[in-house]
Each structure stands twice: as structure tokens, then as C-alpha cells.
C-alpha positions in Angstrom: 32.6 -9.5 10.0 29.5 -11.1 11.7 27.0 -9.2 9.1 29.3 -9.9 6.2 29.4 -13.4 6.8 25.4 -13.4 7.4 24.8 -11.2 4.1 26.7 -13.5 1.9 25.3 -16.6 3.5 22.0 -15.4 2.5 23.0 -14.2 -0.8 24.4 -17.7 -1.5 21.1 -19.2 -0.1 19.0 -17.0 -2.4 20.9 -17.4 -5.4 20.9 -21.4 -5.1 17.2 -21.2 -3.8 16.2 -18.7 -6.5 17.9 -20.8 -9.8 18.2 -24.2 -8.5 21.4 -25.4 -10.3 22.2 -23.1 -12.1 22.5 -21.6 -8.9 24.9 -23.7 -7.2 27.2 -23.0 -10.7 26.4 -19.2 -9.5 28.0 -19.9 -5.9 30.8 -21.8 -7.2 31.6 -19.1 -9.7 31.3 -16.1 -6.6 32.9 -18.2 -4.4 36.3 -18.3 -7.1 35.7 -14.0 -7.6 36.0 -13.8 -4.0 39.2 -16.0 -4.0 40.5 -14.5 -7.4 40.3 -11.0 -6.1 41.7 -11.1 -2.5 44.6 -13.1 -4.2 45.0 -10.4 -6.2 44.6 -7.3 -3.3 47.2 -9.6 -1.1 49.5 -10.1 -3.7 49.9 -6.2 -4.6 49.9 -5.6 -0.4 46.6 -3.5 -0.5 45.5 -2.7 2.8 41.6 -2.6 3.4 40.0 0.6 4.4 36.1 0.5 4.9 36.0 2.1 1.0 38.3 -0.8 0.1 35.7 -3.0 1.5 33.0 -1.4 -0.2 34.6 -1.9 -3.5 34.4 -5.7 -2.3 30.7 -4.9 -2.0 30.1 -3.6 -5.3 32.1 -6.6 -6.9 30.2 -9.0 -5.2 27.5 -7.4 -6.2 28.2 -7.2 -9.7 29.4 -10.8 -9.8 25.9 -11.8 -9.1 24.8 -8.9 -11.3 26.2 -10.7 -14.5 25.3 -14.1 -13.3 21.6 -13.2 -13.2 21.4 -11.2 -16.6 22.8 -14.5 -18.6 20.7 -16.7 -16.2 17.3 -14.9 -17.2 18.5 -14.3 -20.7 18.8 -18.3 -20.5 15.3 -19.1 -19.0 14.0 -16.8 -21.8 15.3 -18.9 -24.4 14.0 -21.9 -23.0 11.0 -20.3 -22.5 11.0 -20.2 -26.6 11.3 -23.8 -26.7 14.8 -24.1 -27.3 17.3 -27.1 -25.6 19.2 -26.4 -22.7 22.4 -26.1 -24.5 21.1 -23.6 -27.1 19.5 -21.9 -24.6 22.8 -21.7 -22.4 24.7 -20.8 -25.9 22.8 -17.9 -26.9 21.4 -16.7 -23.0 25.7 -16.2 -23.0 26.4 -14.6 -26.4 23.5 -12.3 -25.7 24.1 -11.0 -22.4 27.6 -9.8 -23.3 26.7 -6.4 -24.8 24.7 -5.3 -21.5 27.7 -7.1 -19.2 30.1 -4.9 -21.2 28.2 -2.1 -21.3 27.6 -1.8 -17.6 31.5 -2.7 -16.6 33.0 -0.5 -19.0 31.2 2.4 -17.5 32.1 1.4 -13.5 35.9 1.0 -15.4 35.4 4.6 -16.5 34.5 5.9 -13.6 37.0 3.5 -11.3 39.8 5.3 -13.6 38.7 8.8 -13.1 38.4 7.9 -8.9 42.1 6.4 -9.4 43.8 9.6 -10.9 42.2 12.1 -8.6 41.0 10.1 -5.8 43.4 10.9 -2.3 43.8 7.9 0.4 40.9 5.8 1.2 39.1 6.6 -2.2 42.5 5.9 -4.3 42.1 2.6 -2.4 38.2 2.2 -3.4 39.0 2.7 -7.3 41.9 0.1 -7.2 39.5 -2.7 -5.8 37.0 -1.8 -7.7 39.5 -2.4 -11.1 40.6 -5.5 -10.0 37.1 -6.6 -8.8 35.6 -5.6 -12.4 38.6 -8.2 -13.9 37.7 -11.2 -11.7 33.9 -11.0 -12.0 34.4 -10.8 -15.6 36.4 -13.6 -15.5 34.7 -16.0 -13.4 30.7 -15.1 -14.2 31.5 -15.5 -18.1 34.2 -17.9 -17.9 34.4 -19.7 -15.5 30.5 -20.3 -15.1 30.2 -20.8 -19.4 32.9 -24.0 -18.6 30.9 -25.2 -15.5 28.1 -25.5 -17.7 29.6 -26.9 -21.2 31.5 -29.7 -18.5 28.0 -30.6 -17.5 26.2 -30.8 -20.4 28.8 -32.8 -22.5 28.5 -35.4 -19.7 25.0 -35.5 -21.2 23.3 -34.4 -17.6 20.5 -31.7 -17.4 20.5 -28.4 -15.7 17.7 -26.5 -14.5 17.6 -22.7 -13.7 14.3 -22.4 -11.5 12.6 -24.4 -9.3 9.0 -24.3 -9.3 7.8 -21.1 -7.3 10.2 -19.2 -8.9 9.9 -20.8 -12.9 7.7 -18.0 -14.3 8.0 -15.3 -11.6 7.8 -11.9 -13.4 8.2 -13.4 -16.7 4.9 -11.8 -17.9 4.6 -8.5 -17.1 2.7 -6.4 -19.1 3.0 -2.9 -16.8 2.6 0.5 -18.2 5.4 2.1 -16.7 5.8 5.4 -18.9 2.0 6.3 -17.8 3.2 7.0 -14.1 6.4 9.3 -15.0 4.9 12.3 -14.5 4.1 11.4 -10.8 7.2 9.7 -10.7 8.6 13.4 -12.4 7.1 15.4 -9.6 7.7 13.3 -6.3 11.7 13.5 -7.4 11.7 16.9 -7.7 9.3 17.6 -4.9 11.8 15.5 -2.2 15.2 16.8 -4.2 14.1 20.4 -3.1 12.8 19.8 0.1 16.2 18.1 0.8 18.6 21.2 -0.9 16.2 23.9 1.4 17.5 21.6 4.0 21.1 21.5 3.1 21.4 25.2 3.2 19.8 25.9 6.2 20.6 22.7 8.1 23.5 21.8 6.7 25.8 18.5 6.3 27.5 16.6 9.8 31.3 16.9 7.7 33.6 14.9 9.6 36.8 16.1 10.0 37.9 14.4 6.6 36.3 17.2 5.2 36.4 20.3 7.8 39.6 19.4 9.5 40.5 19.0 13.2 41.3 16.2 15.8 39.1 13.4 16.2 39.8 11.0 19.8 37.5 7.3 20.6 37.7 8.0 24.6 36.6 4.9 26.7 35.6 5.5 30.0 36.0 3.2 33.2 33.1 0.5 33.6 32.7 1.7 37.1 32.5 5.3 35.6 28.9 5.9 34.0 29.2 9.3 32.0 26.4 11.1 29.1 26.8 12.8 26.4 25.7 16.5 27.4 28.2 16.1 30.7 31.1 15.6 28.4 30.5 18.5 25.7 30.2 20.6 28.5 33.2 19.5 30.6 35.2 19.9 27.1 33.5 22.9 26.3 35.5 24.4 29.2 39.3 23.1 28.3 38.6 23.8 24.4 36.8 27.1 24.5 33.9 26.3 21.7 32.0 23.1 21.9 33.2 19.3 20.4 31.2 17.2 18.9 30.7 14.5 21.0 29.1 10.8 19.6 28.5 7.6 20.8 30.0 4.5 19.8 29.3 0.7 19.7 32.2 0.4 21.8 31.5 -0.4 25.9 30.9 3.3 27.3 33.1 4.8 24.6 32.6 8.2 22.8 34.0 9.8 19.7 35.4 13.6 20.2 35.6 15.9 17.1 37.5 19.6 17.9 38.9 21.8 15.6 40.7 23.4 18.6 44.4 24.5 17.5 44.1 23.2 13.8 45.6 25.8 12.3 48.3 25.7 14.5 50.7 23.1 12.7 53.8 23.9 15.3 55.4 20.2 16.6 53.6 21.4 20.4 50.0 21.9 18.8 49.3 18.1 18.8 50.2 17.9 23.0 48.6 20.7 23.5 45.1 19.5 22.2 45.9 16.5 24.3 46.6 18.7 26.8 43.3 20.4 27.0 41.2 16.9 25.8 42.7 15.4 29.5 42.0 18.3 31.1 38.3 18.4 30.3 37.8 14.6 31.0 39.8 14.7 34.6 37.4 17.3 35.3 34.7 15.1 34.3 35.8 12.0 36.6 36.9 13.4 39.7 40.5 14.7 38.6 42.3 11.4 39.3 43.3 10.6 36.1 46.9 10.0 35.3 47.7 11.8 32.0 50.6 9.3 30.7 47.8 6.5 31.3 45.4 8.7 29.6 47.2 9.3 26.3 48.1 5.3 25.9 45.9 3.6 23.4 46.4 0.1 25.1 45.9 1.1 29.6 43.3 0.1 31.6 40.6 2.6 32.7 39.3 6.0 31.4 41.9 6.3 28.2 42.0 7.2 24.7 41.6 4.4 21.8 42.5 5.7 19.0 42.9 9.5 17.7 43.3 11.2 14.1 44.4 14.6 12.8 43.1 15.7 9.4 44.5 19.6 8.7 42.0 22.0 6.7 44.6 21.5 3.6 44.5 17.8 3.5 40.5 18.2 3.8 39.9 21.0 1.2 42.0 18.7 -1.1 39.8 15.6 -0.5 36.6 17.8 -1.0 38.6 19.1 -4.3 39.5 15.2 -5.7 36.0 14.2 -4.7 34.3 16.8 -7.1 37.0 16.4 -9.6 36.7 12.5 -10.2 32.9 13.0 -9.9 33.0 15.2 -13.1 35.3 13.6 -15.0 33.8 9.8 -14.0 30.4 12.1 -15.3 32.2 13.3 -18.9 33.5 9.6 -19.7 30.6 7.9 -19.1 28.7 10.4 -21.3 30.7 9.5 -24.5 30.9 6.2 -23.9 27.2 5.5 -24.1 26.8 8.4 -26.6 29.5 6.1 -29.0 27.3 3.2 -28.0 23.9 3.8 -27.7 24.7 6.8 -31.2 22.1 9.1 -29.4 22.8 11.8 -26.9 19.1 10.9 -24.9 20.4 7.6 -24.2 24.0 9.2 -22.3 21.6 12.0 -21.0 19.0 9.5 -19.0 22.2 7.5 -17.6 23.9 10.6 -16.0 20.6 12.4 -15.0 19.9 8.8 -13.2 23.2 8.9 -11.4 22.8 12.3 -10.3 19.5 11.8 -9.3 20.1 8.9 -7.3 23.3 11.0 -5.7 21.1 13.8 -4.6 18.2 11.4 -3.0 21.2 10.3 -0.5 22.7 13.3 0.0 19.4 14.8 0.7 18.4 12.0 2.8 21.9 12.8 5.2 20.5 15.9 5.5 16.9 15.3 6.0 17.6 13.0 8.3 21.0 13.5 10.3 19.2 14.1 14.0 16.6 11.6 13.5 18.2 8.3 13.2 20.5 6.5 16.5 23.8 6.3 14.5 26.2 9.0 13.1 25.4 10.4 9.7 28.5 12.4 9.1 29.9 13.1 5.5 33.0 11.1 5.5 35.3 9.4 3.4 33.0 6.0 3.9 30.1 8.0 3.0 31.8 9.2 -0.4 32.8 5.2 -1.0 29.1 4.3 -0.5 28.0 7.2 -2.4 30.2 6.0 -5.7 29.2 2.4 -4.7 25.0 3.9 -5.3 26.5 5.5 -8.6 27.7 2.4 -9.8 24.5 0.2 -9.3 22.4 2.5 -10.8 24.6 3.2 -14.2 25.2 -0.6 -14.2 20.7 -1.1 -13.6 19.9 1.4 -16.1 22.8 0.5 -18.8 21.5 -3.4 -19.2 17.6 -1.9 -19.4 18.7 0.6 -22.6 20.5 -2.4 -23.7 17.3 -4.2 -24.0 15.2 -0.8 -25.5 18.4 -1.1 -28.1 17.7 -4.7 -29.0 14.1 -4.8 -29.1 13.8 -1.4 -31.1 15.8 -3.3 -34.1 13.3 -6.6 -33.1 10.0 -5.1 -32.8 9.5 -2.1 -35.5 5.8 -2.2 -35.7 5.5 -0.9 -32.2 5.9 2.5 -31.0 8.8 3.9 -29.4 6.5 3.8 -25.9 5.5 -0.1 -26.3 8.7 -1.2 -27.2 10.0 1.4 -23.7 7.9 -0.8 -22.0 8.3 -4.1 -22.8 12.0 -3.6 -22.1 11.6 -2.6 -18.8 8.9 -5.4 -18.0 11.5 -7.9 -19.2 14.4 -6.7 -17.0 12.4 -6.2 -14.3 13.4 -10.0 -12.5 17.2 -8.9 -13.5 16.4 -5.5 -11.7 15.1 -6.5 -8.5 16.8 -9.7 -8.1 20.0 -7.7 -8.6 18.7 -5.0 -5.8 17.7 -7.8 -3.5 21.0 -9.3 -3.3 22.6 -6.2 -2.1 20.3 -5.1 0.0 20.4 -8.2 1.7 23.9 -7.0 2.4 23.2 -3.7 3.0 20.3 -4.6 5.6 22.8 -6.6 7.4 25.2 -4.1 8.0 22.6 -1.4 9.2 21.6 -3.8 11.6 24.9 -5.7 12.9 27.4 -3.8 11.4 29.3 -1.5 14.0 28.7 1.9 14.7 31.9 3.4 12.3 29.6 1.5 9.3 26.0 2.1 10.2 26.2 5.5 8.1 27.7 3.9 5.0 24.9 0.8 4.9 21.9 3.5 5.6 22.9 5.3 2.3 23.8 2.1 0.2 20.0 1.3 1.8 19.0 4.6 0.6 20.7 5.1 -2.5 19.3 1.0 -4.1 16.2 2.3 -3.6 16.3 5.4 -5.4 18.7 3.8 -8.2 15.9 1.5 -9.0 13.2 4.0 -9.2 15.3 6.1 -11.0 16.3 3.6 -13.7 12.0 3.0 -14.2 11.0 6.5 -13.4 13.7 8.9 -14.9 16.3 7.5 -17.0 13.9 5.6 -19.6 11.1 8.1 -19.2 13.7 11.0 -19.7 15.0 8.6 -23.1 11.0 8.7 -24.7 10.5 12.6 -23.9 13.5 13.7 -25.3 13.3 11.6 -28.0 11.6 11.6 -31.3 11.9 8.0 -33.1 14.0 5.8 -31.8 14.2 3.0 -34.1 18.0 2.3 -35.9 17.9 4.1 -39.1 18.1 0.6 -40.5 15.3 -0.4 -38.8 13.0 1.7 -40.3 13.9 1.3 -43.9 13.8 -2.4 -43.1 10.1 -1.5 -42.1 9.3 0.8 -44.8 10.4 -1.9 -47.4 8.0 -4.5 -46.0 5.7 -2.2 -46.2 6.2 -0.9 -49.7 5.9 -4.6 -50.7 2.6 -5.2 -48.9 1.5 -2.3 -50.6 
């Protein structure tokens, strides 16, 4: 709660510090998402799971998301000399295609999550609809009515303040000149982290393997390590637990798979059973087992414990893969129907999975190096769809500029007009990433142990989403690619031309 509060405190600050007023319409308008939507979740009786909470996350997100596309589409037109109510007109009525665009796709894929999804994930697509509804609502609504109430009081607006008036506004980056180095460092890292997944392997939780997990808190007085309690339970169990710290005062999370097979009404006491056997053995042997077992005694107890059977596992791993494909498929078609060219559906999936494999990779890579658990959880699958969805929604509104400008600009080549796109949705980009990792930062480093996993891969996966929306997914678009323009676009060109002539 601490880090959430701290992350959306300095979201606010940025967004206010960042556009001025047209900031504090920003806040306001965030401020009613938030209200809209846990009206909404309480009203229907949703209970939050971490994955409910990172749908929250990714609505949040894409509430300030929209905000700043029709903000810099705004301070564009009145960098064109336009009035401020022109300027706030036309920044709204064109920013709705790449809005639309970017929430019909996370709708897509929330639908796909919804059917197939099991538990906690089922709970992450549900937000996530609802979310998509209220951020609509109150970042083109609400904020449009804010700002015609203002200016037909005849007052003034501004949507910079002086460091930040111009900031990126003129780029003039060649960005297609690096994709080949870009090309080579993604594939060089993506197989350097698949050689590691098959011979180091994934930490699965036992979402996804099966087996009883146990929080055990030890007595103050009672100082224990890690190694002395694998192998004191190595003893009772037979084959060795995994054995984690926890935030928690001198408490430790215990993973078995002992008896899971076993689904007789005795198997559960039984692996109680054998847990208190292992930690008497550890203390001294004056543990009392009834004290032991209850959640809520004093001294060297259990906390909390969970049971996951290989079934209910295999059948989470199954939904995951299924909704992953069919979230895939949809997406696909819709920009294919959009975009009327296979290249542009083709660079927005190959982004995705690009940006899926760099954290996956990255749990692999790095599983023993870092001071927190990076298991393979449900959490890490809500993160993982959360990553997914910035980086369809990053590089949706960037084709949605190389659409516009192709029709705008058809005595440049396919390459210039590539680039100019991405130099002018570069401020929308990274102020978009900034925001959430902001968020993301401040869960990694307050955020309890139980969500230090999940914020190291939203870390991970911003960063590769936004490389991947430069590097691959528009890159991808020009090789693949022969002329881009509208077919209207070019007889529109070839006229002029003729008439010249």
C-alpha cells in the first residue's frame, strides 16, 4: 500500500509538473477512473488478487496513456499556430483513432484471458474490462468537458510549463539506420536466455508444478537459516523443499511436493505431519503441534499454507497458453482489418512476443542472482500480460501515426515518413513508460516480498516494450514492406504530378 500510494503521488506530481494545467485536468480526470472503477469492482463483489491489482496497474496506466496522446496531439496544434480551443478540438478528434486502436486490442486480448483464464487470471481480465470502460470514459469525456467548462468561461489553459514547452518536439533521429544492431542484440540475448531455460530451467511455483506451500514464522528468540531448515526438512520429507525468505520478521516460505499425488482426506495431515516434524527437530523438539498448525499462536507457527494439485496446475499452464494464442489470433485481424496490411498486424504481434521472451528470459537468466524470489507464478503471468499490453498499446498509437502521415506526406519515402512518425511519438512514448515505471520502481523497492517478482518483470518487460516498438515492430513494418502509401495516396501523387508535367 505504502509504494502504491508513493507511485501514484509521484505520477500525479509528474503529470501536473509535466503539462501545467492541463495537468491538474489530467489528475482530476485519473482521480474519477480510480473512483469510477473501484465502484464498479465493489459493486459486482470482485475480490482483489495481486493480478486483480495489476489490472488496476495497467488502467492507471492507460488512463494517463490516453491523457498524454490528446495532450501532445494538442501542443502540436498549437505549435501550428492554432487557438487553444481549436487546438483542444482537433488534439481530441485526432487522438481517437490511436485511443481506439490501442483499447480495442487490450479488449481483445482481456476477452480471450476471460474465457480461458482459471482464478486469479479470470480475475485480471475482468478488471482489466471494466478498467478499459472507465478510462475511456473519463480521459475523453470527462477531461473534453473539463476543458470546454473552462474555456467557455473565457479563461486560458496551458499544457507545458517552460522546461518542458518544446521538450522532444524536434527530433530529427534516424532510427531505421540502427535496426540491424537493434536486429542482432534481440536475437543475440533471446538465445542466450532459451540455452538458459533448457538447461537451467524456470523456479515454477507450485501454481504451475503442484504441491504444498507453508509461510512458517519462527520465535524472535529463535534465530534459524535457510540451509538448517532444508536440511532438517529434507529429513521428515524424504527429497529436499524449497525453502525462501520472506519480508516477514524471521519468516520462511516452504514449497514440497511431498504426498501430492495422494488426494486421500489424510494426505493433507500427514504433510503437516512431517512439516512439524522437521521444524521440532530444528528448535529443540518443544514445539506443540496444535500451536503449530494454528495460523493466529504465538511462537514458532505456520501463517498461512496452500495446496495446488498437479491437475489444477497443468490446467493453469493449459488456459495460460490457450488465451495467449487466441489473445495473439484476434489481435492479428483486428489490425490486419485496420491497418489493410498484414506487415502492420505482423510487427505488432512479433513486438509482443518479443517483449514476452526478453522477461521470460530475464527470469531465467537471472533467477539466482537477484535477493527476492523469481518464481513463475500466477502474479508473474498477470505482469507478464500487463508487459503485453503496454507494448501492443506503445506500438499501435506509433503505426497510427506512420498511417496518418503516409496519406499526409507522399513525397517522402516509406523510410522518412517511418521516421518522422516515431520522432513525433517519441514524448507520448516515454512519458507513457515513465509513469509506469515510476510505479513499477516503487514496488521493487517497497513493495513486499510476495510482489518484488512481479515489479522486476513489469521493470523488465517496459523496457524491452519500448525498444521493441522503435527497434522491431516499425523496422520489421519497412522490411517487409514494399510501398506503403494508401492506394489513394499515390494516385493523388501521380495526378499532381501528371499536371506538373
Amino acid at each position: 500500500m505504502i509504494s502504491l500510494i508513493l507511485a501514484t503521488a509521484l505520477v500525479l506530481f509528474f503529470m501536473i509538473f509535466y503539462y501545467g494545467g492541463g495537468g491538474i485536468v489530467a489528475v482530476i480526470a485519473l482521480l474519477a477512473n480510480i473512483f469510477f472503477l473501484l465502484g464498479c469492482l465493489s459493486s459486482i463483489g470482485t475480490v482483489l488478487t495481486l493480478p486483480g491489482i495489476a489490472g488496476i496497474v495497467l488502467t492507471i496506466g492507460m488512463a494517463v496513456d490516453a491523457n498524454v496522446i490528446i495532450y501532445e496531439r494538442i501542443k502540436e496544434e498549437i505549435r501550428l499556430g492554432k487557438s487553444i480551443k481549436s487546438s483542444i478540438a482537433d488534439g481530441f478528434k485526432h487522438s481517437y483513432a490511436a485511443i481506439i486502436d490501442a483499447n480495442v486490442t487490450t479488449v481483445l486480448s482481456s476477452l480471450a484471458l476471460a474465457y480461458y483464464g482459471l482464478g486469479p487470471i479470470k480475475g485480471f481480465a475482468v478488471v482489466l474490462l471494466i478498467g478499459i470502460a472507465t478510462s475511456m470514459f473519463t480521459a475523453i469525456l470527462v477531461s473534453r468537458l473539463i476543458f470546454d467548462w473552462w474555456i467557455a468561461k473565457g479563461k486560458n489553459i496551458t499544457f507545458w510549463i517552460e522546461p518542458t514547452k518544446d521538450f522532444l518536439a524536434h527530433l530529427h533521429v534516424d532510427w531505421l539506420a540502427k535496426r540491424k544492431m537493434a536486429y542482432m542484440f534481440s536475437v543475440g540475448f533471446i538465445l542466450i536466455g532459451i540455452v538458459s531455460i533448457f538447461t537451467r530451467g524456470f523456479d515454477l511455483s507450485v501454481d504451475f508444478k503442484g504441491g504444498y506451500s507453508y509461510n512458517v514464522q519462527f520465535d524472535s528468540a529463535q534465530k534459524v537459516e535457510q540451509e538448517q531448515i532444508i536440511q532438517a526438512l529434507t529429513k521428515s520429507f524424504g527429497s529436499a523443499p524449497v525453502v525462501k525468505s520472506i519480508d516477514a520478521v524471521n519468516t520462511y516460505n516452504v514449497t514440497t511436493a511431498y504426498l501430492i499425488d495422494d488426494n486421500s482426506p489424510a494426505a493433507h495431515d500427514q504433510v503437516n505431519a512431517k512439516l512439524y516434524e522437521g521444524i521440532n527437530s530444528l528448535v529443540g523438539g518443544n514445539l506443540n503441534q496444535a500451536s503449530f498448525l494454528e495460523t493466529d499462536s504465538k511462537g514458532t507457527h505456520i501463517t498461512s499454507s496452500a495446496k495446488v494439485g498437479p491437475t489444477i496446475a497443468d490446467d493453469i499452464k493449459k488456459s495460460s497458453v490457450y488465451a495467449g494464442i487466441l489473445s495473439i489470433i484476434l489481435i492479428f485481424l483486428y489490425i490486419l482489418v485496420r491497418f489493410n496490411k498484414w506487415q502492420f498486424s505482423l510487427g505488432v504481434v512479433v513486438a509482443a512476443i518479443h517483449d514476452a521472451l526478453f522477461v521470460l528470459v530475464s527470469f531465467s537468466l537471472f533467477r539466482t542472482l537477484m535477493p527476492f524470489s523469481m518464481e513463475i507464478d500466477q502474479t508473474f503471468i498477470a505482469a507478464l500480460l500487463t508487459i503485453i499490453g503496454y507494448s501492443i498499446n506503445d506500438t499501435i498509437v506509433t503505426f497510427d501515426r506512420i498511417r496518418e502521415n503516409l496519406g499526409l506526406h507522399t513525397n517522402k519515402t516509406k523510410e522518412e515518413v517511418v521516421n518522422m512518425s516515431i520522432n513525433q511519438t517519441m514524448s507520448r512514448t516515454l512519458i507513457t513508460v515513465l509513469t509506469v515505471f515510476l510505479v513499477s520502481i516503487s514496488l521493487l523497492f517497497f513493495g513486499g516480498a510476495s510482489i518484488k517478482g512481479f515489479a522486476f518483470a513489469l521493470v523488465i518487460g517496459l523496457l524491452a516494450g519500448t525498444f521493441s516498438s522503435i527497434f522491431i515492430a516499425t523496422p520489421l513494418l519497412v522490411d517487409l514492406s514494399g510501398d506503403l502509401k494508401p492506394k489513394n495516396a499515390v494516385m493523388h501523387s501521380f495526378k499532381k504530378t501528371a499536371k506538373v508535367d
